[in-house]
N, C-alpha and C positions, 0 to 999 in steps of 0.2 A: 335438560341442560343443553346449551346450544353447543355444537360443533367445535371444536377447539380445532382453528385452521396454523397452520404450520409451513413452510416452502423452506425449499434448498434454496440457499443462494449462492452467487460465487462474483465477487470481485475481483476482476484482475486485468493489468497492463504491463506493457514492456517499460521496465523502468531505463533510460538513457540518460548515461551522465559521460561529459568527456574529464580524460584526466592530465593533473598536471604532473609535472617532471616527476616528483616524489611518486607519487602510487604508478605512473607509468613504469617506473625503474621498478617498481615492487612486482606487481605485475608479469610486466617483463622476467621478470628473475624467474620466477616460479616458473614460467614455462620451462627456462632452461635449468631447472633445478637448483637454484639458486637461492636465497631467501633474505631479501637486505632489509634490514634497519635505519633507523635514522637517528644522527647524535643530536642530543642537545647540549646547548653551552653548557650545565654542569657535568655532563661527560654520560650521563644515562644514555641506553640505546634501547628504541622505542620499535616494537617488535608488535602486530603491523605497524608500520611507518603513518607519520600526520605530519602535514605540512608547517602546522604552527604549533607552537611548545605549549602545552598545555597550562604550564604554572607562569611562564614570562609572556608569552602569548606573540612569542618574537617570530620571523619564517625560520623555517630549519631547511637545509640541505644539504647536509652530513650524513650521503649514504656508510651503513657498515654491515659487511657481511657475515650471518650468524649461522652457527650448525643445524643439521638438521635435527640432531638429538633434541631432548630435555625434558622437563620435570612436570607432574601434574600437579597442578595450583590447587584446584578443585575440580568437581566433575560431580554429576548428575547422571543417573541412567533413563534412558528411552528405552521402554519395553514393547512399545508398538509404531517402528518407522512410520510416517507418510509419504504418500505419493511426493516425489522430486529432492526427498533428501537425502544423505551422502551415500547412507547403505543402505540397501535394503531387509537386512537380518536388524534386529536389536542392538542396538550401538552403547556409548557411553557423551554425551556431551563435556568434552575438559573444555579447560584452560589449562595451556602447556605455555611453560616459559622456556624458551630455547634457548641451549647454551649460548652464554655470550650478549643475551637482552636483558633487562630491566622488569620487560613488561611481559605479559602473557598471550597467546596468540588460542582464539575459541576456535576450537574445530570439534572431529570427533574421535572415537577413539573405538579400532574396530578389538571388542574382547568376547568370550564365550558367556559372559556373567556379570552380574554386580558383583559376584563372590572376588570378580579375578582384577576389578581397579581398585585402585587406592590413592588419597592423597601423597604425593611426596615418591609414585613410581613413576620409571624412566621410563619413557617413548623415542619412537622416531618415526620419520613422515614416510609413510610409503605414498610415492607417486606416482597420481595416475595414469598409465595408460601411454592416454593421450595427450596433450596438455596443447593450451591454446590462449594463456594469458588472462586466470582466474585464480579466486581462491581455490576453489576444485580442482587446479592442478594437482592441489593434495588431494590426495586420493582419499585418505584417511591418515591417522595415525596407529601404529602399532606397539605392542610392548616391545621394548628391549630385550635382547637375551641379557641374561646378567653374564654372564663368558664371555658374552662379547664386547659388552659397553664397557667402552673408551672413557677411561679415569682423565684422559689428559680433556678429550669435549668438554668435560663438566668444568674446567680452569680456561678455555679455550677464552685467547684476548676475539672481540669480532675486529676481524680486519675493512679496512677503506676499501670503498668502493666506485669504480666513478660512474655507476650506473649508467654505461654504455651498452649497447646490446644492437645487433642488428634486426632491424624489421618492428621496431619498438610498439606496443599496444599503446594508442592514443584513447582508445574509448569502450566504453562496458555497454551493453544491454544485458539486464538482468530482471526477470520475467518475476512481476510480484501476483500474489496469489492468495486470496481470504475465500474460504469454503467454511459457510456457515448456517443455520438450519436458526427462521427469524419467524416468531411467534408474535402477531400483530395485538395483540388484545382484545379486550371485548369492544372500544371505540373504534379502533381500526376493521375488526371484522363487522362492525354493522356497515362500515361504511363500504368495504367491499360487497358486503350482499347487497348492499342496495345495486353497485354496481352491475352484479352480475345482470338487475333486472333493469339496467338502463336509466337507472335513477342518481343523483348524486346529492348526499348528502350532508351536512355538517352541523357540529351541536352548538348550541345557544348558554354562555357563559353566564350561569344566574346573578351574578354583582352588573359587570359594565355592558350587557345584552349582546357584545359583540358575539357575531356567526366563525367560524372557525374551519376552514376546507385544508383540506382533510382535518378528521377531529382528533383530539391527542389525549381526549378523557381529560382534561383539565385543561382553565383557563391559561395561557402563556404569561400571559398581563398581572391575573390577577391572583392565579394558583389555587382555584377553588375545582372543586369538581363540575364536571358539564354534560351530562344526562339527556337534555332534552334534543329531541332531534329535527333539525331546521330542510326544508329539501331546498335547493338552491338550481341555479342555472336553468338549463344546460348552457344557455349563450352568457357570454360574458366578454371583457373589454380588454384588450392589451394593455398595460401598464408601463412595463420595460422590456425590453429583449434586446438579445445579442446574437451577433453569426457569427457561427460556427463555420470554418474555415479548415480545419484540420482533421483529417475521419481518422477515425478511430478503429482502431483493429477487429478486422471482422463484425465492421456498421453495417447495414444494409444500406442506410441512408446515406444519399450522395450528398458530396457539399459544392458549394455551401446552403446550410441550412440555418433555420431562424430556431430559439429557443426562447421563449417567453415566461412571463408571470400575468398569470391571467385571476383578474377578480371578477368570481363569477356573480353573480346578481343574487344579492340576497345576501352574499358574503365578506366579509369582514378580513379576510383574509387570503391574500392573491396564492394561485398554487402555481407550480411550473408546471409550463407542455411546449408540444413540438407544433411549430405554425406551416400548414403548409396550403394548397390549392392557389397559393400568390405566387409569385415573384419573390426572391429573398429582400429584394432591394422596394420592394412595396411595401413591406411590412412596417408598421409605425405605431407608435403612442396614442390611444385612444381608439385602435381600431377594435370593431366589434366583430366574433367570433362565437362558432359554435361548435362541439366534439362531431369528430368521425370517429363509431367505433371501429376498434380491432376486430381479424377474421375470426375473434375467440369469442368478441363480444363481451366480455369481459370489461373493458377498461378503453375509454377515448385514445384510438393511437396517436391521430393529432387533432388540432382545429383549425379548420378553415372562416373565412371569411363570410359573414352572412349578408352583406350587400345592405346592411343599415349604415346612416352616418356614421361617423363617430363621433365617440361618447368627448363632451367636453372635460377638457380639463381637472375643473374644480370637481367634477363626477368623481375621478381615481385620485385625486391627488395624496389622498391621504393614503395610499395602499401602496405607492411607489416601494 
């Protein structure tokens, strides 16, 4: 039985979005321990706040300010935190509807147990620390004492707001993150060993004969199964490309750099790679190329240019 290949992977960027009045006032609040809302024309207060009404689809800018108490809507247990999330003990994930809103706000809820949440018990926000104009100003939410919760919170009108604030947060970077362990198959791991040996190859779809790089164990086209194994390239022809302009967090690679779709010879199906030994601005449509491997030897880091014409037109046209 052959090798059943497996890798870690991990997907991640800083996600940047700037904000408007609405979530900047929101925002803003929670630094300074505040928590607004937004009314809509029927008089609901929408707890976190959105710019446009969900059911009229009208803008809203009727900040209102709500407690920090209130009620658990529902809630889930997490028995085994992850790296980056609110606590690091076993939590409870709610939804709290805080006195004075409409709507529910998801955070988490620090308790000893599933024994100790319930649908329908009182919280309030313990805040963090530090705070800095996010949702993780809340720190967490905690149970109520029942001695001490306030009968009048739970009647409490939410008062106007004019979401003024000095030093106001205009904009979020929020760090997204997929850590996940990716099992290729049996098509994909042929096509890696070949790799390993320097070889690149792609399967032959028994109905329309088209060659397929990288193979996907079935035709795309035509949904059959595809078995046979075709070796293709190594040189092969520029199709389309784009530059890249913008590096990316923690690239090696300077910009601007070229990214292409390259149909290799033999093949039916253009793959993506990184062009380089040019100029960015040489790089063009129909130019012929061939892989530079990587120091792992594993897999082509990029391709360069192999000093043949280029390929005409009608040669790629169909692979665009």
């Amino acid at each position: 039985m052959p090798e059943i290949l497996t890798a870690p992977l991990t997907v991640a960027f800083p996600f940047t979005r700037s904000l408007g009045p609405v979530q900047s006032a929101f925002l803003t609040g929670l630094r300074e321990r505040t928590v607004l809302g937004v009314r809509t024309s029927d008089g609901r207060v929408l707890v976190p706040p959105v710019e446009y009404d969900p059911v009229t689809a009208e803008e809203i800018r009727d900040l209102a300010e709500v407690a920090p108490t209130g009620t658990v809507t529902t809630w889930a247990w997490n028995p085994a935190p992850r790296p980056r999330q609110p606590l690091r003990t076993p939590f409870a994930w709610v939804l709290v509807r805080l006195d004075g809103a409409d709507t529910a706000l998801l955070h988490v809820l620090d308790a000893p147990g599933p024994h100790a949440v319930r649908t329908g018990m009182r919280v309030r926000i313990r805040w963090a620390p530090e705070r800095t104009g996010a949702v993780t100003d809340i720190g967490c939410f905690e149970p109520c004492d029942p001695h001490e919760d306030d009968a009048a919170a739970r009647s409490r009108e939410p008062a106007p707001h004019d979401g003024d604030f000095a030093d106001p947060v205009t904009g979020i970077v929020t760090p997204a993150r997929l850590d996940y362990t990716y099992t290729p198959g049996r098509a994909q791991s042929r096509h890696l060993a070949a790799l390993a040996e320097r070889r690149i190859t792609g399967e032959r779809c028994p109905s329309c004969r088209k060659v397929h790089v990288p193979p996907r164990g079935a035709c795309p086209t035509c949904g059959v199964a595809a078995t046979e194994q075709v070796g293709v390239g190594p040189r092969g022809t520029v199709t389309t490309f784009c530059v890249v302009n913008i590096k990316a967090k923690d690239a090696r690679i300077e910009v601007p750099y070229v990214y292409a779709h390259i149909a290799l010879d033999g093949a039916d199906l253009a793959l993506h790679g990184r062009i380089g030994g040019i100029p960015y601005d040489q790089v063009r449509m129909g130019l012929r190329v061939e892989p530079v491997w990587g120091a792992d030897g594993r897999h082509p880091d990029h391709y360069r240019p192999t000093g043949e014409p280029d390929a005409a037109y009608d040669a790629y046209k169909e692979l665009l």
